[in-house]
C-alpha angles and dihedrals in degrees: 000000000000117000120258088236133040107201106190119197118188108211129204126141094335100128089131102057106014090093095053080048101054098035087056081053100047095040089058110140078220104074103183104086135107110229108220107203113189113186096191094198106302120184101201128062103296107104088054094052082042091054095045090055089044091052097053101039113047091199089073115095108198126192121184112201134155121270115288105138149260096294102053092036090065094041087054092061092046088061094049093040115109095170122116081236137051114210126180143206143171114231093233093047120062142194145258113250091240090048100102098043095040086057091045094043088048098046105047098040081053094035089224135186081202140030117188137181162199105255126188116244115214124206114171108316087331123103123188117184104234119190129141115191111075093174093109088194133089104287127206125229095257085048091054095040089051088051089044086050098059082059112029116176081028111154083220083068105022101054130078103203091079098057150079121219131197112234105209086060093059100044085044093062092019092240114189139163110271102243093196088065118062090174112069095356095139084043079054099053085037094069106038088059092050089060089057095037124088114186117034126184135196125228103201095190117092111251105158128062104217108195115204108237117102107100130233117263090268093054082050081069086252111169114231101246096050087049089054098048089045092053096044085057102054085046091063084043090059088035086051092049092046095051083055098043091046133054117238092264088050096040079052104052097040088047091116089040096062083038080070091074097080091049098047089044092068094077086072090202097310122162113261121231095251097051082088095043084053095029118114132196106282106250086038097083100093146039101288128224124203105230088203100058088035086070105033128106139248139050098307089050104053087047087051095053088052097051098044088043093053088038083060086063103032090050092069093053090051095050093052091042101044091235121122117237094258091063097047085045092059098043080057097049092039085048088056104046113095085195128041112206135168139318095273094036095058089038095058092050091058108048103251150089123275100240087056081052097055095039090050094047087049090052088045087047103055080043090068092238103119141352124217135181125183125226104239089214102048096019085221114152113230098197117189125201119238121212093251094062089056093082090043095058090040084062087040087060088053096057107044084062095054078048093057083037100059082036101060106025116146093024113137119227082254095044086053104048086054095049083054093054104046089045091056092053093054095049086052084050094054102041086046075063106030 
């Protein structure tokens, strides 16, 4: 039975960095993926490193070839992918653990042709979240191509390695990697998909790690004229996609706008100045976990293990949906309670001061998530719901079962139903005292 996603990983002289790569894949919280591992000739120590991890996972597929570059080697592994889905990385970037799910889960709830996502950029020990579209809706093809128009020659839209593809678009219309080009050549391959996709959507949570060390077409030893000339014709390419996305009054009017492009184009990929004022340490960019107390013993520490378990599933909500996780915590506590008290009350249920609790309903508040309003005899909250909370706890739902799923994983339907039971007894032994 053929995978639901195909991850293709093309491999040259990347010993220092292709473990770091693999492991990210394997360790996917979405198990069901064929890894392609190209080695595309590689005369260090990559294609060892490449055999030990495909003798020890059957779900990597390794070629080795001669060297015949970046292009060709992907289009060798399209060739060889059977998955519903095409995912890409670089051998010296990696992935978040949740990458792979958070693509399918998206893709198939929105039924896309693309998903797209917020990636982190690396430079040295420093990380910086980088995303572009905010819509957080379906979007058409006129709608992505509008967004892709503001920033032309983006990464968020060049680039292969942030997005999900569907594969039976790019059988349908054969679509490969030019080998002839080796600047844009995955812009290239982008827009030519967009002209065959229909529904887009954008994932606005990082799942990629983009590390900043591949050099500009002058630093490839590239000589000017043929730049240039490279550039010039990836520049007819976008012109050419616009003049089909767009009718003859819009291409008009965005004629400047595409004329960007060159422009744009010049930074070749270089770091912008910000990237240091909104960096942050790299390891720091998500919510941390101490693995010592993860695997310690006793009563904390269960309870610890619980509340940063369900927080891994609750942070991505919060990233897509520019809440903090304090915020998406306490629309979970306040959706559980039958009964909304106090202040304290509430506080005490979640975990935190009243003081957090009244700073965090304020915030959610001013969101539009939510109104409250407290009875001045009883001091008891009445907390209303807005519309715009409903798809949130929708995804809160979602995620408290992939919760109870990682949770229980490996249970039998035996081992379940006795779990249930005994939990229920404890809870009756400790209301009897409580």
């Amino acid at each position: 039975m053929n995978p639901t996603v195909s991850i293709i990983v093309p491999v040259y002289n990347a010993e220092a960095t292709i473990s770091r790569c693999i492991e990210s894949i394997i360790n996917q919280e979405y198990r069901d993926f064929e890894l392609l591992l190209i080695d595309d000739g590689s005369i260090d120590s990559s294609g060892t490193i490449c055999d030990r991890y495909a003798a020890e996972d059957s779900r990597i597929r390794l070629i080795h070839k001669e060297n015949t570059g970046v292009s060709e080697t992907r289009n060798m592994a399209l060739d060889l992918a059977c998955g519903t889905y095409l995912q890409f990385l670089d051998s010296d970037d990696w992935i978040t653990p949740n990458a792979t799910r958070l693509f399918v889960e998206e893709a198939e709830r929105y039924h896309c042709d693309m998903v797209i996502s917020d990636f982190y950029r690396v430079v040295g020990k420093r990380v910086a979240q980088k995303g572009d579209i905010d819509d957080d809706c379906v979007l058409t093809q006129e709608e992505f191509s509008a967004h892709m128009l503001q920033n032309p020659a983006d990464f968020y839209y060049g680039v292969l390695w942030n997005k999900l593809y569907r594969r039976d678009i790019v059988e349908k219309y054969h679509l490969r990697m030019n080998p002839q080009i080796s600047w844009c050549e995955d812009f290239m391959f982008n827009l030519e998909y967009i002209r065959h996709a229909e529904v887009f959507y954008a994932l606005q949570v990082p799942v990629y790690y983009y590390v900043k060390t591949k050099g500009s077409l002058a630093s490839q030893g590239m000589s000017i004229s043929k730049t240039i000339k490279m550039k010039l014709m990836v520049f007819e390419y976008y012109n050419n996609f616009y003049k089909h996305v767009l009718d003859e009054e819009d291409y008009e009017k965005n004629r400047l706008q595409v004329y960007r492009f060159l422009v744009d184009a010049a930074g070749d990929g270089a770091v912008p100045p910000s990237f240091f004022s909104g960096s942050k340490k790299l390891g720091e960019e998500r919510n941390s976990v101490s693995q010592e107390v993860v695997a310690g013993e006793g009563i904390l520490m269960d309870d610890y293990r619980d509340r940063k378990l369900l927080d891994y599933y609750l942070e991505p909500i919060a990233q897509k949906n520019n809440l903090t996780l304090g915020e998406v915590r306490l629309l979970l506590c306040l959706s559980q309670l039958r009964h909304i008290g106090t202040r304290k009350e509430i506080a005490d249920f979640a975990g935190i001061t009243v003081r957090s609790l009244s700073l965090l309903l304020q915030r959610l508040s001013l969101k539009n998530m939510l109104k409250y309003e407290e009875n001045r005899t009883t001091k008891e909250l009445k907390i209303t719901f807005l519309p715009l909370a409903s798809p949130i706890q929708n995804e809160i739902a979602a995620a408290q079962s992939n919760f109870e799923q990682a949770k229980y994983a490996g249970f039998t339907e035996d081992e379940l139903i006795q779990y249930a039971a005994l939990t229920e007894k404890i809870k009756n032994n400790i209301q009897k005292i409580l």
